[in-house]
N, C-alpha and C positions, 0 to 999 in steps of 0.2 A: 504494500500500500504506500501510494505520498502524500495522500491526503493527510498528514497529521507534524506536519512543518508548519515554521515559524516565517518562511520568507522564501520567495519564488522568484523566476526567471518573470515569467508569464501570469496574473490571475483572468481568468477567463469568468464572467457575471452573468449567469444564466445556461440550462443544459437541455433550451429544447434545438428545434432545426438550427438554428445557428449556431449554438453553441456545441454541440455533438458535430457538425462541419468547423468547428474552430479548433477541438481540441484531436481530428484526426487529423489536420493541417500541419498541426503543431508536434505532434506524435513524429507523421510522415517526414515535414521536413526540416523540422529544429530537433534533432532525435537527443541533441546534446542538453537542451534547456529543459529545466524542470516547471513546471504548468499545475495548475488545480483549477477545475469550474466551480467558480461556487453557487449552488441550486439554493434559492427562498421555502422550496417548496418540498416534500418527502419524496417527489419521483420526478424519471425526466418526462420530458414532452412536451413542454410548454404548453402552449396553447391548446394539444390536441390532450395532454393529458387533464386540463383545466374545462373545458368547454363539454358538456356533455349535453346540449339538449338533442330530440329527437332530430335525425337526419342529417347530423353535422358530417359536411365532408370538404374536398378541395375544389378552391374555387379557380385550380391550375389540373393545367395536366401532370401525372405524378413522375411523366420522363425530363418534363423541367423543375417539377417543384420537390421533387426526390435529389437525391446527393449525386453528383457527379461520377463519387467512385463508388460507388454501392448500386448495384441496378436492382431497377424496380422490376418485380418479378410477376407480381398481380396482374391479372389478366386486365383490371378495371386500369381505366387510367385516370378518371375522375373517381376517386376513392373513400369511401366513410371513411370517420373520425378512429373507430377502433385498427382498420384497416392501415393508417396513416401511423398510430400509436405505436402497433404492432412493427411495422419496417425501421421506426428511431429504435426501438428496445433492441431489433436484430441487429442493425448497424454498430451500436454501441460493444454489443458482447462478440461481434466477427473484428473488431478490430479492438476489443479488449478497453475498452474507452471509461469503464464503469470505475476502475480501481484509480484515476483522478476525480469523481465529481465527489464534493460534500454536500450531503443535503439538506435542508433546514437551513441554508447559512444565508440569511437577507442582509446583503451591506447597503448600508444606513452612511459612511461618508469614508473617501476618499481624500488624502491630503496628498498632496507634492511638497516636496522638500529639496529646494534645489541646494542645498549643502550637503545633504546625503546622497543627491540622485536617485530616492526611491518614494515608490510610493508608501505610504502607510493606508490600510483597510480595515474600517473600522466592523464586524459584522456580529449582528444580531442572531445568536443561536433559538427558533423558534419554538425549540423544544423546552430546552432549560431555560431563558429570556436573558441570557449570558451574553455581554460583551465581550468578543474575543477580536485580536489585532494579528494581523499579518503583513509581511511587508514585501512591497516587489517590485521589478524594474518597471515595467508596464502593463497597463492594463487592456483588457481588449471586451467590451462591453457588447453581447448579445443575450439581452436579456427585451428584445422588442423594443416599442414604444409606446402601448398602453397600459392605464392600472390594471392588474389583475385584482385587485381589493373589490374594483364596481365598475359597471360599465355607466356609460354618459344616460342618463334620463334626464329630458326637458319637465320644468314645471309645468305640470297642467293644471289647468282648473276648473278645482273642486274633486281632485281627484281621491281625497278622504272617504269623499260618501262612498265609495265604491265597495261591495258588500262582499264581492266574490275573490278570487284568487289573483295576484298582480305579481308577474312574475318576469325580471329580465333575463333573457337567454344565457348570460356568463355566470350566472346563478342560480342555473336551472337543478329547481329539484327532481330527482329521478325517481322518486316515488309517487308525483302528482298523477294520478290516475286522470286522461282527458276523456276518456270512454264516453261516446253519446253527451258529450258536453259543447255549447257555443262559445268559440273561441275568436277575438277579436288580436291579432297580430297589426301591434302598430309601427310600422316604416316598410318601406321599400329597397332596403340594401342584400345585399348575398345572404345574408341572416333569416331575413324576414320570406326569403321564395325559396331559400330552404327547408325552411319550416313549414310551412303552409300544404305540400302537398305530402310529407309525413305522420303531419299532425292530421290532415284529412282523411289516414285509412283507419282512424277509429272513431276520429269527433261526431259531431252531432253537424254540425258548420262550421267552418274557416271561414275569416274575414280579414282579407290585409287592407287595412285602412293605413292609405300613404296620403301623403300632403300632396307628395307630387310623383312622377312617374321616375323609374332607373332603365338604362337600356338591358332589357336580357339578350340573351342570345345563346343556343341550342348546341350541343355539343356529343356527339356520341362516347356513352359511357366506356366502349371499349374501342379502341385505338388497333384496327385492322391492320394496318401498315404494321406497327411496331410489335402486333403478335405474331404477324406473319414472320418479321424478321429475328423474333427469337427464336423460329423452330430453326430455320437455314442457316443461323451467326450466332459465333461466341457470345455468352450473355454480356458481355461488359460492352462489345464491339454493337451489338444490337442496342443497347441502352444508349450509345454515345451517337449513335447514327437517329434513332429515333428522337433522341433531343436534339440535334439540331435543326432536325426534320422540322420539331415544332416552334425553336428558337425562330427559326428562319420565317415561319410561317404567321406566330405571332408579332415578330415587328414587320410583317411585311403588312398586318392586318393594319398595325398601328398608325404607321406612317399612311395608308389610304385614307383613314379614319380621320387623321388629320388633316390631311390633303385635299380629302374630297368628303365632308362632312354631310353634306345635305345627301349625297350618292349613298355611305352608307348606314344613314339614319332611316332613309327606306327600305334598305335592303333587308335590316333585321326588321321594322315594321311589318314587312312583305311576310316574313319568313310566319310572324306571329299571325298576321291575319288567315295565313295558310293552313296553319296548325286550330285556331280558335275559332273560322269559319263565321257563323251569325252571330257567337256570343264574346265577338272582338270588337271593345267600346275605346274609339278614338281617344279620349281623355287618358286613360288608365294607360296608354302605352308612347306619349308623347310628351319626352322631358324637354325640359325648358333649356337644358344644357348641348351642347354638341357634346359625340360621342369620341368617350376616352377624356373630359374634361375633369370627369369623374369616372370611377372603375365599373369596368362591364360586370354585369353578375350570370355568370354562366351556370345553364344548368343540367345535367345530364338526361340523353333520352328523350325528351320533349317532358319530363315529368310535374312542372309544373305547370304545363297550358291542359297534361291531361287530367289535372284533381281540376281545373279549373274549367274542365267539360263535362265532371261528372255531377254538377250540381249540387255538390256540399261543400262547394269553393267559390269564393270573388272577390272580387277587387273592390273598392270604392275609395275615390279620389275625392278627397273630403278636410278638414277641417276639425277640429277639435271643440266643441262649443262649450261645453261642460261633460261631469259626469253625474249620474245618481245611481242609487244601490245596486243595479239594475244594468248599469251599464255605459252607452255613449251617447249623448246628445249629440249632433254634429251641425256646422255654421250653416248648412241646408235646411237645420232641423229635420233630418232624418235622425231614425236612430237604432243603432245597433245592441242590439238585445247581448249580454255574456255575463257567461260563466267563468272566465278565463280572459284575462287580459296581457299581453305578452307586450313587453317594450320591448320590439328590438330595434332600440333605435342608437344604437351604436358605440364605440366605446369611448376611453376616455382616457386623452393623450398624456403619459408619463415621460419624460425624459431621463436615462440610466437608470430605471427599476424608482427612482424616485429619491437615488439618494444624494447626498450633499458633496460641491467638489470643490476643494479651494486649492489654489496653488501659493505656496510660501504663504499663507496663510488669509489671502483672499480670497471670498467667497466666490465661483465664478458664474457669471450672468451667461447664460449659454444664451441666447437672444442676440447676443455683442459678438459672439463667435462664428466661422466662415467654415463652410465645409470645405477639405481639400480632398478633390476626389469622391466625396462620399465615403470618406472613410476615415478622415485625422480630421482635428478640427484648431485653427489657427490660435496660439498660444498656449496649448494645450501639449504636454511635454509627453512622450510615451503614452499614450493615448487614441486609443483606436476605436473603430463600430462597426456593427454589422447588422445591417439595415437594407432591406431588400427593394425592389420596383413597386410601383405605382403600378404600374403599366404592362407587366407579365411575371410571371413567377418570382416568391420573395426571393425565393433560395438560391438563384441564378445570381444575382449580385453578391448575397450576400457569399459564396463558393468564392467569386472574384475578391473580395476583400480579405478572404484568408489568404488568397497567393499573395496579393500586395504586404501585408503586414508579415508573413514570412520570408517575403524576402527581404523586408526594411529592418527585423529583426537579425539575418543571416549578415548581412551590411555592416548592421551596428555591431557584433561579434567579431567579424573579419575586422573591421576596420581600427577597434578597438575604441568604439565611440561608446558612450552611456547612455546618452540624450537624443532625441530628433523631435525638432516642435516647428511645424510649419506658421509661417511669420504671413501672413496678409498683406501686400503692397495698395495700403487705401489711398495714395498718391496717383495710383496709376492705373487702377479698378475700379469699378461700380458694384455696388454693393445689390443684389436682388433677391424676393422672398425664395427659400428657400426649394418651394415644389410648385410649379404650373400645374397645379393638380386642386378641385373645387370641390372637394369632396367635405361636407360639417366639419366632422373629427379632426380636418387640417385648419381648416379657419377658425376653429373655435380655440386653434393652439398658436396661430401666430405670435402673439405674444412672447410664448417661451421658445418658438424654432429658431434654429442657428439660420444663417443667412448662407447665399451663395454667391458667388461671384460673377461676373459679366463677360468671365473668359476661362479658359480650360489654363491651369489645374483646379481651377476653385468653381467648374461650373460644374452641375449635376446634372448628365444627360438624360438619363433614364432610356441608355440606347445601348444593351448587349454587347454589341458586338465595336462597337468605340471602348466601351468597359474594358474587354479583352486586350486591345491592344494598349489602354492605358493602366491597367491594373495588374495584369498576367505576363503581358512581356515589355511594356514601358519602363523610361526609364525611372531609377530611385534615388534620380539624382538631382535636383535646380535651383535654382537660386528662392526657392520659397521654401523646401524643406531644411531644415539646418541642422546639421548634428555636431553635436561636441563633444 
């Protein structure tokens, strides 16, 4: 075991997809530095092992949103949550990855010490409520961007009177029995039309009551191409072939989507009216947004336009007016009758797990800070993230951010450096928000997101395959990064 040292090469903050990709990077090609992830929580997974309401799955295909060196072996490529759980748990014990995570360990703050050149980690033992301190060269943070404590619920009102059951999907109880019960699901994101036609093979009614509409778009649950070519090809060689297959195919969707918005704002219209025939109501499938401004919510098989033809499912594009015991008034004065009310109205943006970061003893405003790369951030000394796409699979960048920080690590070793803190040139740069992406969860975070910069190395493309050549085989070397 190394988990029970006082000071590291490496601490890695967090052991779900990112962090289980951080710490075989780090295994693979720092084999000399000692590492430990530290896990908040008693198991890996993150997300997939946190999230259990019904139907949770991927809102990627799992040959991109699966690990690069582990192939995905499932027939499904759009895959349930236990499904997803199950392939981190394999990944970890095939490359022996369990005997680094600590579990329980929530760190609460972070200091730099530049007279030492290390970090100190301050972290909270969940079991015993024990402060315990470790120290290390740098940190590399994959621990997401949202609270796991609660997800984001807007004030509604009057939403006290409400007599029956009020439940947000990050806190989904798994004993609530919905059997023959009217269920009102409020928002329209990948949460909410996942839910909807799972929750509809036993309710009584489904009702996604959205404000406004999200683009879906239809997906086959299993990926023909990529099972044909695991029967004929090495599985590693089929897994690498069928991701790029979809790499290539989702930013080629991307860049049309930009290019040519109104072309395919109809095209996925088309596809729904095709699918939903007479019981397809203009309102309900016509967002205010161009698509890809905000994320597509894909969904496997046609499976929700078909609870949505079976008649114990729909939509209503509506308003919030009040509630009483009983259920929803809405600003039409219609009203939805439930037993069940589901927020899934999204979650609720955390910066580093939430905990505290000062450098020589300032607090740091991460708001004031520049992302270099999408993955260091300007002033910030041995300090790294691993933060995936907007825009197609998280796991796909974040993969790229382990080769960069591995080799900016192997640099700092060779070269016999201790430090590297990218410096922002605000003489000679524009400063811009962070993500071209409109999505609540990000506007309601401006406040606290680091900023980006108005040219490449401090711009975030949110583009694959420029990633590549600037994080995997660019250089680690310029006059913005500095090591000493």
């Amino acid at each position: 075991m190394e988990t029970n040292k006082t000071f590291y090469d490496v601490v890695v903050v967090g052991a779900g997809l990112s962090g289980i990709g951080a710490a075989f990077h780090l295994q693979d090609k720092c084999p000399e530095m000692s590492f430990t992830v530290l896990e908040g929580r008693s198991a890996i997974g993150g997300t997939w092992d946190l999230f259990r309401y019904p139907g949770i799955r991927s809102d990627s295909d799992m040959y991109t949103f699966g690990f690069s060196f582990f192939p995905w072996k499932n027939p499904q490529s759009i895959a349930d949550g236990p499904s997803i759980l199950k392939y981190i748990n394999e990944t970890v014990d095939a490359f022996d990855l369990r005997k680094h995570i600590q579990f329980n360990k929530k760190v609460v703050e972070s200091s730099w010490d530049s007279s030492k050149k290390t970090w100190s980690v301050e972290i909270l033992d969940n079991q015993s409520n024990e402060i315990d301190k470790i120290e290390c060269k740098f940190i590399f943070m994959c621990c997401g961007y949202y609270n796991y404590e609660k997800g984001y619920e807007p004030e509604f009102p009057n939403i006290e009177a409400f007599k029956g059951v009020k439940i947000h999907p990050q806190k989904w109880d798994e004993t609530l029995d919905y059997t023959d019960k009217e269920i009102v699901i409020i928002g329209s994101g990948a949460t909410a039309v996942t839910l909807l036609p799972s929750l509809a093979e036993k309710a009584k009614q489904v009702t996604m009551l959205q404000r406004s509409p999200s683009y879906i778009m239809n997906l086959p649950q299993k990926d023909a191409v990529a099972n044909f070519l695991k029967k004929v090809l090495p599985a590693q060689t089929a897994h690498q072939v069928s991701r790029w297959k979809n790499i290539l195919l989702g930013l080629g969707f991307y860049q049309v989507s930009r290019k040519f918005p109104e072309f395919v704002k109809n095209l996925l219209k088309n596809a729904i009216k095709k699918q939903l025939g007479e019981k397809y109501e203009e309102q309900n499938f016509s967002p205010k947004y161009k698509p890809w401004d905000q994320r597509l919510c894909l969904i496997p098989d046609n499976d929700f336009f078909l609870a949505l033809k079976n008649g114990k499912s729909q939509i209503v594009t509506d308003t919030v007016k009040t509630f009483d015991e009983n259920g929803i008034i809405l600003n039409s004065d219609k009203y939805l009758p439930a037993d069940i009310i589901i927020t899934a109205t999204g979650l609720d943006v955390q910066l580093f797990g939430g905990m505290k970061l000062t450098v020589n003893g300032k607090t740091i405003n991460t708001s004031q800070m520049h992302a270099y790369k999408g993955v260091m951030f300007s002033g910030m000394p041995n300090f790294a993230i691993s933060i995936g796409y907007t825009n197609a699979s998280w796991t796909l960048k974040c993969d790229l951010n382990c080769f960069f920080v591995t080799r900016v690590l192997n640099y700092m070793k060779e070269q016999n450096f201790s430090t590297c803190i990218p410096q922002f040139d605000h003489e000679n740069l524009q400063t811009e928000r962070l993500l071209d992406f409109d999505a609540n969860y990000i506007l309601r975070a401006e406040k606290i997101l680091p900023k980006q910069g108005s040219k490449a190395p401090w711009k975030v493309y949110q583009n694959y395959v420029k990633d590549v050549f600037a994080l995997k085989y660019g250089s680690i070397t310029d006059k913005y990064l500095v090591y000493k």
